[in-house]
C-alpha positions as CSV (number, residue, x, y, z in Angstrom):
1,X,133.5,132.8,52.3
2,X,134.8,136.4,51.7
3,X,132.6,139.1,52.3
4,X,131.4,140.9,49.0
5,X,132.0,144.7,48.8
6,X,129.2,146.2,48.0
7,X,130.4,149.3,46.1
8,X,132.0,146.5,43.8
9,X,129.0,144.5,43.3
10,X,126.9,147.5,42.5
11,X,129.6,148.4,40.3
12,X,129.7,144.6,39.0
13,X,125.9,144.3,38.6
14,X,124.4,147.9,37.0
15,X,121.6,146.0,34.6
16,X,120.2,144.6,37.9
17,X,120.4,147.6,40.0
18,X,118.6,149.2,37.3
19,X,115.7,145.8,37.1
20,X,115.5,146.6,40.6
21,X,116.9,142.9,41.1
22,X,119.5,144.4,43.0
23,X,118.7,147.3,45.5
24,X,120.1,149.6,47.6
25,X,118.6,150.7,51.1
26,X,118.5,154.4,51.9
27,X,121.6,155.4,53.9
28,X,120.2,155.9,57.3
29,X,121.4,152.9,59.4
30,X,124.3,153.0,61.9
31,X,126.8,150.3,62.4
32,X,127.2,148.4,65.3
33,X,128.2,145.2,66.1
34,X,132.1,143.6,65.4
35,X,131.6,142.3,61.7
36,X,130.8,145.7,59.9
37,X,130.3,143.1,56.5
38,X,127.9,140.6,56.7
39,X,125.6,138.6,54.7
40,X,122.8,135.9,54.3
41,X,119.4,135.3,53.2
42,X,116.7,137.7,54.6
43,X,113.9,136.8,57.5
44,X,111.4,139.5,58.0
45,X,109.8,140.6,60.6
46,X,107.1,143.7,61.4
47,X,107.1,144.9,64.9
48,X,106.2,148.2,66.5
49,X,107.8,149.4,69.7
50,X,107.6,145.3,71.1
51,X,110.6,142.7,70.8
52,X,108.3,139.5,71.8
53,X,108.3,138.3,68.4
54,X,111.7,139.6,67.7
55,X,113.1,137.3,70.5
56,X,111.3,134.5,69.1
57,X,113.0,135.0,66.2
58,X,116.8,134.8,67.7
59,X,115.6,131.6,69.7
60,X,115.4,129.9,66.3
61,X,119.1,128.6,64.7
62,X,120.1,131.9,62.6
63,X,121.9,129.5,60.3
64,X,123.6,132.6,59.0
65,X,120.2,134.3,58.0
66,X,120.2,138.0,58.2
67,X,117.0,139.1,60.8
68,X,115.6,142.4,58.8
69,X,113.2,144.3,61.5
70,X,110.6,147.2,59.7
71,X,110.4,148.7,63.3
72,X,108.4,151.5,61.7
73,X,111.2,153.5,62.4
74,X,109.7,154.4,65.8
75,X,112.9,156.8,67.6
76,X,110.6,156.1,71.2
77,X,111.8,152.8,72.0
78,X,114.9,150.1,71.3
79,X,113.7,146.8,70.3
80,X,117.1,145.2,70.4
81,X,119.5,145.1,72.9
82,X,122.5,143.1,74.2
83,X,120.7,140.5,75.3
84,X,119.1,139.6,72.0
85,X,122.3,140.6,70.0
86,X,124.3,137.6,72.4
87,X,121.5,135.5,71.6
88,X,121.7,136.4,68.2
89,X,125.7,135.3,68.2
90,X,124.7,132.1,70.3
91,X,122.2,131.1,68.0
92,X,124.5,131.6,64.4
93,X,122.6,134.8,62.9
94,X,125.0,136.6,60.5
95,X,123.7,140.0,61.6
96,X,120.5,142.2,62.5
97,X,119.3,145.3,60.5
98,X,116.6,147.1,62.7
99,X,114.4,149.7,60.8
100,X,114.1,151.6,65.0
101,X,116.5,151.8,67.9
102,X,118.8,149.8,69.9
103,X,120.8,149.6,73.4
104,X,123.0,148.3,75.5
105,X,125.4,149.8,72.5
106,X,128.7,148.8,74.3
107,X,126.8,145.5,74.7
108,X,126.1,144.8,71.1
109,X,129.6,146.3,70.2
110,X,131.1,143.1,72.0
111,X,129.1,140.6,70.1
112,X,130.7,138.9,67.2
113,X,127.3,140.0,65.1
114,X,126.4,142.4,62.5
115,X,124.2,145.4,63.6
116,X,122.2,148.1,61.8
117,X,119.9,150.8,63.3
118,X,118.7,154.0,63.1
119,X,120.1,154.9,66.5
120,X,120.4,153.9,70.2
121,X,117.5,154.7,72.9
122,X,117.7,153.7,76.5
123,X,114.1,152.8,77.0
124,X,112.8,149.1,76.6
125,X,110.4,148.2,74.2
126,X,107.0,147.1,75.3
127,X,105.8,143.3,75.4
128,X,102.4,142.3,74.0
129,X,103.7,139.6,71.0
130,X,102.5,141.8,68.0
131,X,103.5,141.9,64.9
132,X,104.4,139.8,61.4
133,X,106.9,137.1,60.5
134,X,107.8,136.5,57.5
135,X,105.9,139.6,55.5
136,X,107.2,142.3,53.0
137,X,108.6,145.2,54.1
138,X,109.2,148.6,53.1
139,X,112.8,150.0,54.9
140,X,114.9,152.7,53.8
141,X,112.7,153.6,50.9
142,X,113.2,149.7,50.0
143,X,110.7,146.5,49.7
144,X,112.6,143.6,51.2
145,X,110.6,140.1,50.9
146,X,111.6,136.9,52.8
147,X,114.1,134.7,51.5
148,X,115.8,137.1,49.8
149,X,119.8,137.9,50.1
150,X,121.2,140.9,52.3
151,X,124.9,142.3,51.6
152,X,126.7,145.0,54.2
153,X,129.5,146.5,54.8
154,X,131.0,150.0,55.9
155,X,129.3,151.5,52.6
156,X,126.0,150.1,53.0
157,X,123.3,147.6,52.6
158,X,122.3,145.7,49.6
159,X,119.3,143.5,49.1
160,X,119.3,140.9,46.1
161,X,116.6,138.6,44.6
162,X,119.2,135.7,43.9
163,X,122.4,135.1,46.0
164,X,125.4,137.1,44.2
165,X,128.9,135.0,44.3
166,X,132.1,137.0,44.4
């Protein structure tokens, strides 16, 4: 399936960027990763400077889901790295967007994966297994709910109630 452009489909789809049906996320990610567009329905997860649940999450078959990580934005910390991003690949997850920090950039940029974050950090996240699957959360002045679609490319991310066709 061809990627959607999202400048085209906000262009497409005005009455439901304005019933909030369609939404745009705040432009603060960076792109890593080798597919700069990706796609797929949304899994959530809430985490705060700790990856345990975020690994479980990439253990599970992506099926071409999108993982969507409220990290709280923390800049302390990364809570995905290269490991998780191979896993990630191995495990058929379209992409990762991570509301906090990566590493192991030159990792990540080898994966065949999509990747958004707010920046890199060097330092490891901590491990105590706390946090929510499968919640709302607010990212990049956005509320993203499971289940629903994620659209990105080099101009940004989208987030959809219903899965758009090109």
């Amino acid at each position: 399936m061809a990627a959607l452009a999202t400048a085209e489909v906000c262009d497409s789809n005005a009455s439901h960027v304005g019933s909030g049906d369609l939404r745009v996320l705040e432009p603060t990610f960076q792109i890593y990763g080798q597919c700069r567009a990706f796609s797929g329905p949304i899994v959530t997860l809430k985490v705060f400077e700790d990856n345990v649940l975020v690994r479980e999450m990439l253990e599970s078959r992506g099926e071409g889901r999108v993982l969507v990580i409220d990290g709280g934005g923390s800049m302390r910390c990364a809570i995905v790295g290269g490991n998780l991003a191979q896993l990630a690949q191995n495990m058929g997850w379209a992409g990762i967007v991570v509301n906090g920090c990566i590493r192991d950039v030159d990792e990540i940029n080898g994966c065949d994966i999509g990747v958004r974050a707010l920046a890199s950090h060097p330092l490891k996240s901590n491990k105590k297994g706390v946090g929510e699957k499968h919640t709302p959360i607010y990212v990049a002045g956005t509320l993203i709910r499971n289940g629903e679609w994620l659209y990105a490319d080099s101009d940004g991310i989208l987030i959809s109630k219903l899965e758009l066709s090109i």
